[in-house]
C-alpha positions in Angstrom: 117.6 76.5 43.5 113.9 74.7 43.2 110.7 76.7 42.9 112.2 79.8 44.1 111.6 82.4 41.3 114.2 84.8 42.8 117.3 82.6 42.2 116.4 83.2 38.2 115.9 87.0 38.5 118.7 89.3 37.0 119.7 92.9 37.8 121.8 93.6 34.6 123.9 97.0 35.3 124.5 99.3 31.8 127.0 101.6 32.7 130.1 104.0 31.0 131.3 107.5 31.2 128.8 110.2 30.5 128.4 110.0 26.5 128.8 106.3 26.3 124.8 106.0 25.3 123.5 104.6 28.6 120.4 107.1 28.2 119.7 105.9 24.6 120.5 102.1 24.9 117.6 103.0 28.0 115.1 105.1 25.8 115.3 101.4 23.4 115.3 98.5 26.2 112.2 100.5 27.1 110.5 100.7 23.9 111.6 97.0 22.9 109.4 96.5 26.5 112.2 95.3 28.6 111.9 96.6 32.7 114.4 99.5 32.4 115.0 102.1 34.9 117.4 105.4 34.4 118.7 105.2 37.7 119.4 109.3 37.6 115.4 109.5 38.1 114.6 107.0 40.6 112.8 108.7 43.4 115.0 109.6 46.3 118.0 107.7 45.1 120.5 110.3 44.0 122.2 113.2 46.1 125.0 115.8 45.2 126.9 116.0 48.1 130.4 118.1 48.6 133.2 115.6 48.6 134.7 117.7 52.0 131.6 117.8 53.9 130.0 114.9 52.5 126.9 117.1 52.7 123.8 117.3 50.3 124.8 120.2 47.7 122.7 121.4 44.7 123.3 120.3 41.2 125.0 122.7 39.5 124.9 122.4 35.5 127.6 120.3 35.2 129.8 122.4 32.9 132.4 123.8 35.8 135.2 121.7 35.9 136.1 123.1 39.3 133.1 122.3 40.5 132.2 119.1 39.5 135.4 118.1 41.5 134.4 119.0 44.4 131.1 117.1 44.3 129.9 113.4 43.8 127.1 112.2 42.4 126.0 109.2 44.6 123.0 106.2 44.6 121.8 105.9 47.8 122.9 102.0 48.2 120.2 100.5 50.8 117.5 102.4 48.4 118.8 100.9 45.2 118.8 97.6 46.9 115.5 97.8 48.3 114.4 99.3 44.2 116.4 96.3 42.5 114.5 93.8 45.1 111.0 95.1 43.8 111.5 94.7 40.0 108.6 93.8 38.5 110.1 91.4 35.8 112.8 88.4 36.3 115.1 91.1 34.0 115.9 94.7 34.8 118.0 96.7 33.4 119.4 99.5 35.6 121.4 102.3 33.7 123.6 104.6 35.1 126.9 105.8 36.6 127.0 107.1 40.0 130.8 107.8 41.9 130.5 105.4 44.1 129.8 102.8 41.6 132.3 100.7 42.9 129.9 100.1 46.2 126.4 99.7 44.3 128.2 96.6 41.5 127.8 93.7 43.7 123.6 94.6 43.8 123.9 93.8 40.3 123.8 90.3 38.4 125.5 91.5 35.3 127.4 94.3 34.1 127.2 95.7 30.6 130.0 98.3 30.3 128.9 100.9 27.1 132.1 102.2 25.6 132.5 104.8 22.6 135.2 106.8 21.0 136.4 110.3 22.3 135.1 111.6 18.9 131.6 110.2 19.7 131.7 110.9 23.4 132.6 114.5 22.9 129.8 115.3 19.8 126.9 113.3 22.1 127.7 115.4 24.9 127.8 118.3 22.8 124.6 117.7 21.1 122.2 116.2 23.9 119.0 118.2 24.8 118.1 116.2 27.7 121.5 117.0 29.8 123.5 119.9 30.6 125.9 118.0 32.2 129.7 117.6 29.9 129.0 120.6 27.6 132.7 122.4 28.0 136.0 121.2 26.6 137.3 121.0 30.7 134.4 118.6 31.5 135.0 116.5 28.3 138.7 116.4 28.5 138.2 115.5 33.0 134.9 112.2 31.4 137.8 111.3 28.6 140.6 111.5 31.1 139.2 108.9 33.3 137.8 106.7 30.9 140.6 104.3 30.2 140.7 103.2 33.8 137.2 102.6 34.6 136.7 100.5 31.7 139.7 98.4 32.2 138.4 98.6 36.2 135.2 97.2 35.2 136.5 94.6 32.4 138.8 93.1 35.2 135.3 92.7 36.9 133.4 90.6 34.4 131.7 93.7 32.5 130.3 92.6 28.9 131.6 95.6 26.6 129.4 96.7 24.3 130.6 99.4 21.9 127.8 102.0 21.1 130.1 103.7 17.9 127.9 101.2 15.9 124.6 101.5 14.4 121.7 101.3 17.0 120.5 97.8 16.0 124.1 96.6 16.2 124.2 97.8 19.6 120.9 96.4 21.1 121.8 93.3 19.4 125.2 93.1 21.4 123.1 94.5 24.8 120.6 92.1 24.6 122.6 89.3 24.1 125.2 90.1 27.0 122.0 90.0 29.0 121.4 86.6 28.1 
């Protein structure tokens, strides 16, 4: 409370399954000139690491299902926290879904949850240029096979759910006001 600017700051979370739009709902927050980070390319944040070992692993392409089992792609939690505290702006947007996303939620003021159709899922993942990952039928069928559960997961937490099946304006109308 009282003068102290950090009370008012937000760290609004945009999150779903690979597909759900996160990277273009990102591409527009940034050109509308909102603080928006793709958490994927934050310096020193991410690591593959083998889900036995818990070792650093490289990225592989993201299109073997056997593979992508045995790996996690995790945010390093005290360096997010340390990023999120440093925001520029009294509203960030942070956009991204990490496997241990369940640990990095409470560093975040608000959660917008992006959900789409397997139809849509499938033909974005299909179609990107700027990610391999999701390409093959196993990969879409192992996203769409956990989708229902981390949406209801992250409802049950207070997510705003923003569908990204409509047009573009439609969604960044429904983004930007859950971030109000």
């Amino acid at each position: 409370m009282g003068d102290d600017l950090s009370d008012m700051r937000q760290s609004i979370l945009i999150t779903g399954v690979s597909g759900s739009g996160k990277s273009e709902v990102s591409r527009q927050l940034k050109s509308l000139g909102h603080e928006t980070y793709d958490m994927d390319s934050i310096e020193d944040l991410c690591v593959m690491v083998d889900k036995k070992t818990g070792l650093p692993t490289p990225y592989d392409n993201g299109n073997d299902l056997e593979k992508i089992q045995k790996m996690n792609w995790l945010y390093k939690k005290d360096r997010l926290a340390d990023f999120i505290a440093n925001q520029k702006n009294e509203t960030a947007f942070y956009c991204g879904f990490p496997n241990n996303l369940q640990e990095i939620l409470p560093l975040f003021t608000k959660i917008i949850l992006l959900t789409a159709s397997p139809d849509n899922i499938r033909q974005r993942l299909v179609s990107r240029t700027d990610n391999g990952f999701g390409k093959s039928v196993e990969v879409q069928n192992h996203i769409l096979n956990g989708k229902d559960k981390l949406e209801r997961e992250l409802q049950e937490k207070g997510a705003f759910t923003v569908s990204t099946d409509a047009s573009v304006i439609d969604v960044m109308t429904a983004v930007i006001r859950a971030a109000s």
